[in-house]
N, C-alpha and C positions, 0 to 999 in steps of 0.2 A: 318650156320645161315644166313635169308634173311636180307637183308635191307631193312631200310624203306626208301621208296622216300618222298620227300617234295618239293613243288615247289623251284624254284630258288628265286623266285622273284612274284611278284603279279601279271605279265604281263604271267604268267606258269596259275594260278590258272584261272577255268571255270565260266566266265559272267552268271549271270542266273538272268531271272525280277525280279526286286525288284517292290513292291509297289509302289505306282505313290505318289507325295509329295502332299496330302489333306492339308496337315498343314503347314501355313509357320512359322519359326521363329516368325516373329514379331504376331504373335496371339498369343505365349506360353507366362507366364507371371508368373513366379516362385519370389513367397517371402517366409519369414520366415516361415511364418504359415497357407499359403496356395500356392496351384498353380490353376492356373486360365487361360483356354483355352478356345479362343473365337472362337467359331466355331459354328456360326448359325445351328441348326435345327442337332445338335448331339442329340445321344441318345445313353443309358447305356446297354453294351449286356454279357451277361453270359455263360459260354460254358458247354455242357455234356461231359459227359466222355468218349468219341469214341475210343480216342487215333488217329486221321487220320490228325490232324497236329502236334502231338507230331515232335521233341520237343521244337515248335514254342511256343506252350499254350498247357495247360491243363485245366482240372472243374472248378481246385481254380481262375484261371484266368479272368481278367475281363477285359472288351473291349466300345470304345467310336467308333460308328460309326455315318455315315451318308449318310444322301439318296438322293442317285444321281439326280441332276436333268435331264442329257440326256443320252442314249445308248452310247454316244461318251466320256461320264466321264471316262469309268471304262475303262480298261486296261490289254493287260497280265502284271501279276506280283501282280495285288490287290488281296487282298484277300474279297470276299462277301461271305453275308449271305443272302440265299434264299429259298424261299418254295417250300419243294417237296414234294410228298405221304406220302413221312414217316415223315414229318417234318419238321423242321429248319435246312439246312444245313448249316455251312461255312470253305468254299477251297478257295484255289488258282486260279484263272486264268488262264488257259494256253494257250488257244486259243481265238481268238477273230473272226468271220467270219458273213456272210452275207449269208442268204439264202432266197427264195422265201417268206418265214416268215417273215424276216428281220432279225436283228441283233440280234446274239445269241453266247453264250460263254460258253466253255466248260469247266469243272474245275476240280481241283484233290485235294483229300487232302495229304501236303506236305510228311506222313510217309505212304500213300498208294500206293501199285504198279502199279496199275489202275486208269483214270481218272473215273469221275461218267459217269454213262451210256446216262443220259438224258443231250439234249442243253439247257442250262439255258437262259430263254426268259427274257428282262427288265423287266417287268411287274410281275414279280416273286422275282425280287431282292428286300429287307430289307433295307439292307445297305449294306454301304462299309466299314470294320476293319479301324482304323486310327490311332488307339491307344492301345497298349494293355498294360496293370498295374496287377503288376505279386503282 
């Protein structure tokens, strides 16, 4: 019979980006009968059923982003939502780089084996995920 391994300790287990902190503490503001996030110029985002960031979010899932104000906001590790041919996409971040274009970022969705094939340009980007409410 194998064993199973498990880290030792937290300093065993693999660092991987996390989303960049949009939201501080003191903007969340939780009472009895409401919560209440101040976050200028958010907006309400709803997802389809791809399955490509399972199992981050799914359809039923629902998301507070917002829209960067400069190519230098976003981050590896955010996750955005952007327009491409076939639509509304939103992945991860995995790359972040500079080409004769300018600045441009590659992304994956977190249950896919592949990142997406196109450079995601600012000027394509929706927003950036900052919330998600399952």
């Amino acid at each position: 019979m194998a064993e199973i391994q498990t880290p030792l300790n937290d300093s065993d287990t693999l660092e991987r980006p996390s989303p960049g902190d949009w939201l501080q503490e003191k903007q969340i503001k939780v009472y009895t009968d409401k919560v209440v996030l101040d976050l200028p110029g958010a907006s309400w985002a709803k997802f389809t059923n791809s399955n490509s960031m399972d199992p981050l979010f799914d359809d039923t899932a629902n998301a507070i982003e917002v829209h960067p104000a400069h190519p230098e906001d976003i981050n590896v590790g955010d996750i955005i939502s952007y327009r491409s041919a076939s639509g509304l996409i939103v992945h991860r971040v995995i790359e972040k780089g500079l080409d004769t274009e300018g600045v441009y970022y590659l992304v994956k969705g977190d249950n896919n084996t592949a990142a997406d094939s196109n450079k995601v340009r600012f000027e394509d980007i929706v927003g950036v995920v900052v919330a998600i409410v399952y």
